[in-house]
Every structure is written in structure tokens, then in C-alpha cells.
N, C-alpha and C positions, 0 to 999 in steps of 0.2 A: 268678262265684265260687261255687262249694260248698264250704260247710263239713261236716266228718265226725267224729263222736262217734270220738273215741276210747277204749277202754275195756282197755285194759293197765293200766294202776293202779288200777283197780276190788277185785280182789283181795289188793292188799300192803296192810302195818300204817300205809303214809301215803300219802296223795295225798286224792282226791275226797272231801270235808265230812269227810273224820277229823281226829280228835283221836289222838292216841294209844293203840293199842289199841282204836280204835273202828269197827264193821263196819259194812258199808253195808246198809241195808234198802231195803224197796221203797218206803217213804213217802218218802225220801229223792230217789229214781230217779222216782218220779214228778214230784217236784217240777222234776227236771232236765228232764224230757221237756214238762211245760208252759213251762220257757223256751224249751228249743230250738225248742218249735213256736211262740213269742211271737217267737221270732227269727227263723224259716224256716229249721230246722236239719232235716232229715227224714232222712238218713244216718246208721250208725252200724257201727262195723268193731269186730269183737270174734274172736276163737279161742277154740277146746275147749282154746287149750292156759293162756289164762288161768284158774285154777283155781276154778271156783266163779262164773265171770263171768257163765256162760250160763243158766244156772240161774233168777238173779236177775233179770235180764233179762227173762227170760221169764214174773216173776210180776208185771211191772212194765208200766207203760202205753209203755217202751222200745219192747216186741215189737210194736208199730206203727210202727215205723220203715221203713225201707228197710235190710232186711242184708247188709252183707259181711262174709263170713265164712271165714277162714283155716284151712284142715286140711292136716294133715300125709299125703305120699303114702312108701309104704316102699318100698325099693330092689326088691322083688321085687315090682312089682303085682299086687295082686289086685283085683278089681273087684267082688266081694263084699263084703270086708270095707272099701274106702274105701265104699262104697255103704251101708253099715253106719253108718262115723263120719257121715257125712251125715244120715239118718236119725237120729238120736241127737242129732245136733245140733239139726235142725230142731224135734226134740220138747221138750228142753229148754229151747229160745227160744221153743215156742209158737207158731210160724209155719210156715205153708205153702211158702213158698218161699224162695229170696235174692236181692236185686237183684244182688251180687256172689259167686263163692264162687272161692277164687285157695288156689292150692298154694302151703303156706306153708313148706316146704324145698326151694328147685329142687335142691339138692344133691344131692338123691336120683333126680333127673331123667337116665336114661342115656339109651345107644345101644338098651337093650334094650328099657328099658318105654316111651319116648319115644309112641309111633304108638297105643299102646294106651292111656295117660293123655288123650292130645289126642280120639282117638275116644270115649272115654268120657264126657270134659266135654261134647263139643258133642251126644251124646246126652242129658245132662242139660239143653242147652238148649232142643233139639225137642222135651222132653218137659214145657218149662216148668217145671221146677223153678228153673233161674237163668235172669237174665236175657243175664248178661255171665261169661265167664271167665276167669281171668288167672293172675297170679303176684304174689309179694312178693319180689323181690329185695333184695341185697345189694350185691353190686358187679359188674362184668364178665363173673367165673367163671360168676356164676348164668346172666346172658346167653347166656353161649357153651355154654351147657347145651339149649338150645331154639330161639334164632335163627333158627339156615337152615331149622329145619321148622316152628318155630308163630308165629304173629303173633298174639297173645292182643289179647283187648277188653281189658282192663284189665292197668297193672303198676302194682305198688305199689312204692315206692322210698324211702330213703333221703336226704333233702335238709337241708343245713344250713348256717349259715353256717361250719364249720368242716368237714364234708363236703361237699366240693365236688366227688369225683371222676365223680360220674356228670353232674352238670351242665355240666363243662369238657369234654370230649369229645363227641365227634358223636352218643350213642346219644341224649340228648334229640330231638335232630335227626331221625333216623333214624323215632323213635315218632310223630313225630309225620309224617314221611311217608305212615308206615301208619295213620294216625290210630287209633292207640292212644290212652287213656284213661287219664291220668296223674295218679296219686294220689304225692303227696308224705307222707314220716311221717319220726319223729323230729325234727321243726321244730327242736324246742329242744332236743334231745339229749337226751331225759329229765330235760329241768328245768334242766339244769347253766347252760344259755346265760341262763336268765331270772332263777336265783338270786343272789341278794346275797352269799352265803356257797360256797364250792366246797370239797368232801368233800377231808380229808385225802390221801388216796391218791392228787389227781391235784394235788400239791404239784409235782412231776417239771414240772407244766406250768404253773405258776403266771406264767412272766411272759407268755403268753398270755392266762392271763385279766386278769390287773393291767392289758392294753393294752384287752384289753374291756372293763373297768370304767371306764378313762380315757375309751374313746369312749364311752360310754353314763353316765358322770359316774355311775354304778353304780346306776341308776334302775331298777327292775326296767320300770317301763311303757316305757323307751325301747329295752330289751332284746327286749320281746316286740315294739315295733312292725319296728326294723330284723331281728328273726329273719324274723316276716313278709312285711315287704316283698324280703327278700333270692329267696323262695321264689316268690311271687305276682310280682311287679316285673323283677328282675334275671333270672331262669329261665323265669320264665312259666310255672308251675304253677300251677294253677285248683281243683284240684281237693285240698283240704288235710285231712289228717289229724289233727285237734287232740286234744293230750292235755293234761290241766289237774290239777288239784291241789285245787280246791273250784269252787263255784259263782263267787263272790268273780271268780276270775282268767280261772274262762271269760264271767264279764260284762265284764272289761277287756279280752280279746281279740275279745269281739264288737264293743266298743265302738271299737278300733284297727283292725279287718279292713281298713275299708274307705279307713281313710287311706292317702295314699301318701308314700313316702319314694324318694329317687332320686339322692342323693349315697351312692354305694359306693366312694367311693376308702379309705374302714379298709380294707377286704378284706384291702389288701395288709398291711395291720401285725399279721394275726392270722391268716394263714396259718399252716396245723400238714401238716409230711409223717407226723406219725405213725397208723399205722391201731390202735393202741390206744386214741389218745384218739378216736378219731373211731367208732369199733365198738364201742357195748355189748358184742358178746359177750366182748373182748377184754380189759376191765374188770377180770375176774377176774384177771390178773396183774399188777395194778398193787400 
């Protein structure tokens, strides 16, 4: 099992040791990086496109970590300027290299730049700058973006117990033919699966969660442990992206990793066909 820093709510007004209106510093980030390393936590996934994330990061005893790192490639490559964001990055974090660095729009992935992205990354491997190269996907479409020409070291993916479309089909299967390196993210769907309380706007979906609340008797610890096990357990994903909300909840999910859960028959009573609730970006029209 590896655990993976996750660091997307490092820059919003809530999540990680905030109070409201309160910023993160590096006293803070250190304190985190001496638990993860009391824990064996040595991974940590962060983007340029989280605002301010890299920065901090990198005035913090974080930048010893192991990095994977998310950039954006634009529909006309150039190999200059991604060579560019790279660089910028690395400087900002304060490190040499990244354990992972994964194209974080395949959507921008054609027929045209296709030969020249995939040539490019595994020159940044011979060259040691990363160690592994990959992708963050989404669903299918990103798949069918790369498939028949690249087999990346790493995809990053989308798992939850309310996203289920990538797990029900064959591509898990498939990755792991190719023994692809499979990073699970959005566990808890951005907090929603492990909260007590669910944001007005996904009212539309409320007696979903009222069935999640009845299985889980509305515990948030038994939320995180069956979000968990559903990913680790039932998918067999090893490799997890955790995001957290203070120190507090990433010691209860340390503390729960390693138990196991293996009655999945809820599944059935909190199935969602919608790809609004199940897709952040989709959020925005609710």
C-alpha cells in the first residue's frame, strides 16, 4: 500500500489546519512532513495549476519528498515552452527532479501532437529528470486519446464509491496487463463521501446520501474506512491519492488504511447514473 500527499486543497479558504480565512505556512507543512515521515508517507502529488501550492512547498521540508507532478500540455505542442513549465516547476519546489510527472489535460492529446508529447516525456526520462511518465485521466474519452500508441508508467484516475465507471469495465484490467502503475484520486470526492453535512446544491441528490448516511449510521470514521476499502479492497488499487482537510483526519485515515472492510453489498443502494454528481468539473451546474 502507498500512501500519496495530496495537495489540491492546500490553496482554498478551507481544508488543511485552516480556520477560516486562514493560510497555510511552512511551519505548518513541516509539521505535516514530520508525520508523514513518522508514518512512511514519502509521496506527494501536487500541480502548477493549484495556485500558490508549489511555492510553499518548496520552502518546506515537503520538497524532500518523492514528486508527482501534474502540467498542462497545449493543443499545439511545443517542446520549448512545456520544457519551460517543467523547469519553473522544479524551481519552485526546490527539487531536482520528479518521481512522477503526468499530463494533466489528456484532452489536449491529438492525432497531431500525439508521437511528439510521448517522444518528449521518455526523453525526459533518459535524461533523468523523471523517473515514471503518465497521465491523469478522467474517463474513457481521455483513454481513447493515447491507448493504441502510449502505455504510460503511471495513470492517475478517478475512484470512488460513487464513480465507479472506470472500475466496472475492463480498462482496470487492461492497466494492469500492461502493468501500468495505478494511482487512485478523488477517494472521497472532495470531502462530500466523508462529510456529515452535504452542500445545498447537491439537494437534487439527497436521497443518495440519506442511503449513505443510513449505511454508515452517518459516522464520518466509517465513511472514510468503507470509501477506502471500497478503492484498496474491492478495485485493488494500492496506490492512493489522499486528500484531507487537517492533520486531525489525515491521522484517522492513517489510522483506518490498514483495516479491512469486505462486505460491499450497499454498493447497490447508492448507485448514481449521474456524471454531475460523480465529476467535479460538472459541479458548476448544479
Amino acid at each position: 500500500m502507498r500512501i500519496i500527499l495530496g495537495t489540491a486543497s492546500f490553496n482554498k479558504n478551507y481544508g488543511i489546519f485552516k480556520k477560516k480565512n486562514e493560510k497555510i505556512n511552512v511551519s505548518k507543512l513541516n509539521k505535516l512532513y514530520y508525520f508523514c515521515k513518522s508514518h512512511k508517507i514519502t509521496y506527494i502529488d501536487t500541480s502548477p495549476n493549484y495556485k500558490g501550492v508549489e511555492e510553499i512547498i518548496g520552502k518546506s521540508q515537503l520538497r524532500k519528498m518523492k514528486i508527482i507532478n501534474k502540467i498542462e500540455i497545449d493543443k499545439n505542442f511545443n517542446q520549448k515552452n512545456f520544457r519551460q513549465k517543467i523547469n519553473q516547476s522544479l524551481y519552485k519546489l526546490n527539487c531536482k527532479k520528479f518521481y512522477g510527472l503526468l499530463i494533466h489535460n489528456p484532452q489536449n492529446i491529438n492525432k497531431k501532437n500525439i508521437k511528439l508529447v510521448i517522444s518528449f516525456l521518455k526523453r525526459l526520462k533518459n535524461q533523468n529528470i523523471v523517473k515514471k511518465i503518465g497521465v491523469s485521466i478522467y474517463d474513457d474519452n481521455d483513454i481513447n486519446k493515447f491507448w493504441k500508441t502510449w502505455k504510460p508508467d503511471i495513470i492517475q484516475l478517478p475512484i470512488n464509491i460513487l464513480n465507479r465507471n472506470l472500475s466496472k469495465n475492463n480498462w482496470i484490467k487492461n492497466f494492469r496487463k500492461y502493468k501500468i502503475e495505478l494511482h487512485a484520486r478523488s477517494i472521497f470526492l472532495q470531502g462530500i463521501l466523508v462529510s456529515n453535512l452535504i452542500p445545498k446544491k447537491f439537494k437534487k441528490f439527497s436521497k443518495i446520501f440519506k442511503e449513505w448516511n443510513k449505511i454508515t449510521n452517518n459516522k464520518s470514521k466509517t465513511k472514510i474506512l468503507y470509501s477506502l476499502s471500497y478503492v484498496k479492497d474491492y478495485v485493488g488499487v494500492k496506490n492512493l491519492v489522499i486528500g484531507f482537510q487537517n492533520l486531525k483526519q489525515l491521522s484517522i485515515i492513517m489510522f483506518l488504511i490498514n483495516k479491512k472492510f469486505d462486505n460491499f453489498n450497499f454498493l447497490k443502494k447508492i448507485n448514481s447514473k449521474s456524471n454531475i454528481l460523480k465529476d467535479p468539473r460538472n459541479w458548476k451546474y448544479l
